[in-house]
C-alpha positions in Angstrom: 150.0 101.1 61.2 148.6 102.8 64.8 146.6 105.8 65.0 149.6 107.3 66.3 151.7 106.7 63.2 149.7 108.8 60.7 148.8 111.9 59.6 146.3 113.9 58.0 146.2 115.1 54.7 143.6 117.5 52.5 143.5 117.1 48.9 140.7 118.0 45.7 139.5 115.1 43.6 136.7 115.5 40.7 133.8 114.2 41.5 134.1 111.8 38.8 137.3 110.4 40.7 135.4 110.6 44.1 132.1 108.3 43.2 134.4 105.9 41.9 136.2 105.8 45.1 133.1 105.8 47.2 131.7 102.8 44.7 135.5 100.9 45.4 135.1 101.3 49.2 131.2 100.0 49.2 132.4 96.6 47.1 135.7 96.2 48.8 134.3 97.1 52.3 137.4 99.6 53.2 136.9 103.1 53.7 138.1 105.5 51.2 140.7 106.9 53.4 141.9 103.3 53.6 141.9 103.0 49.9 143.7 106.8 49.2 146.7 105.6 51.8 147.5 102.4 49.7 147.0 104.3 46.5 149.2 107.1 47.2 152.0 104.2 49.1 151.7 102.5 45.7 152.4 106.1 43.7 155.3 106.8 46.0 156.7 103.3 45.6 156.7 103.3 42.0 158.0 106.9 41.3 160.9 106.1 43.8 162.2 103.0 41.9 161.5 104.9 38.7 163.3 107.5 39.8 166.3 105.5 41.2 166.5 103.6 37.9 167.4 107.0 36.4 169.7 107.9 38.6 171.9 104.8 38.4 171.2 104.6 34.5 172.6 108.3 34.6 175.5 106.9 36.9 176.6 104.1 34.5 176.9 107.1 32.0 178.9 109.6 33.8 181.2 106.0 34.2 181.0 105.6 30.3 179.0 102.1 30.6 176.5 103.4 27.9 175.8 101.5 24.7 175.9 102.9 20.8 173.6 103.3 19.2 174.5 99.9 17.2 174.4 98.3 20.4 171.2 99.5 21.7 169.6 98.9 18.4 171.2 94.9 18.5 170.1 94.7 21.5 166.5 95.8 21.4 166.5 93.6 18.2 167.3 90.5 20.4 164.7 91.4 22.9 162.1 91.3 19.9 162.8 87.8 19.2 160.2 84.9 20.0 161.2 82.8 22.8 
């Protein structure tokens, strides 16, 4: 990612949060702005699966693919059984 490609962006930490950043950029040698970029793409990764797993789980619902609660429950069951 260029210089040209990015953007600024202000936000509070606790101080707490902030020397264990400063400590994380000292042992892994990347600045903390570094480290905050690929935190924050990880967060907005995650939460936009998570929140596309919803949506089609709430799809296959409004299509009446959902399980009773006997099925869920047999199912969950077999998922608790060793391998």
């Amino acid at each position: 990612m260029g210089a040209s490609e990015t953007t600024v962006i202000t936000t509070r930490i606790d101080a707490a949060l902030r020397a264990k950043l400063e400590a994380l950029a000292r042992s892994t040698r990347r600045s903390k702005s570094f480290l905050a970029a690929e935190a924050i793409a990880a967060y907005v990764e995650l939460n936009e699966w998570h929140i596309g797993e919803i949506t089609a789980g709430l799809d296959e619902l409004d299509l009446g693919k959902g399980l009773s609660e006997e099925e869920a429950a047999e199912r969950y069951s077999r998922l608790l059984q060793p391998r």
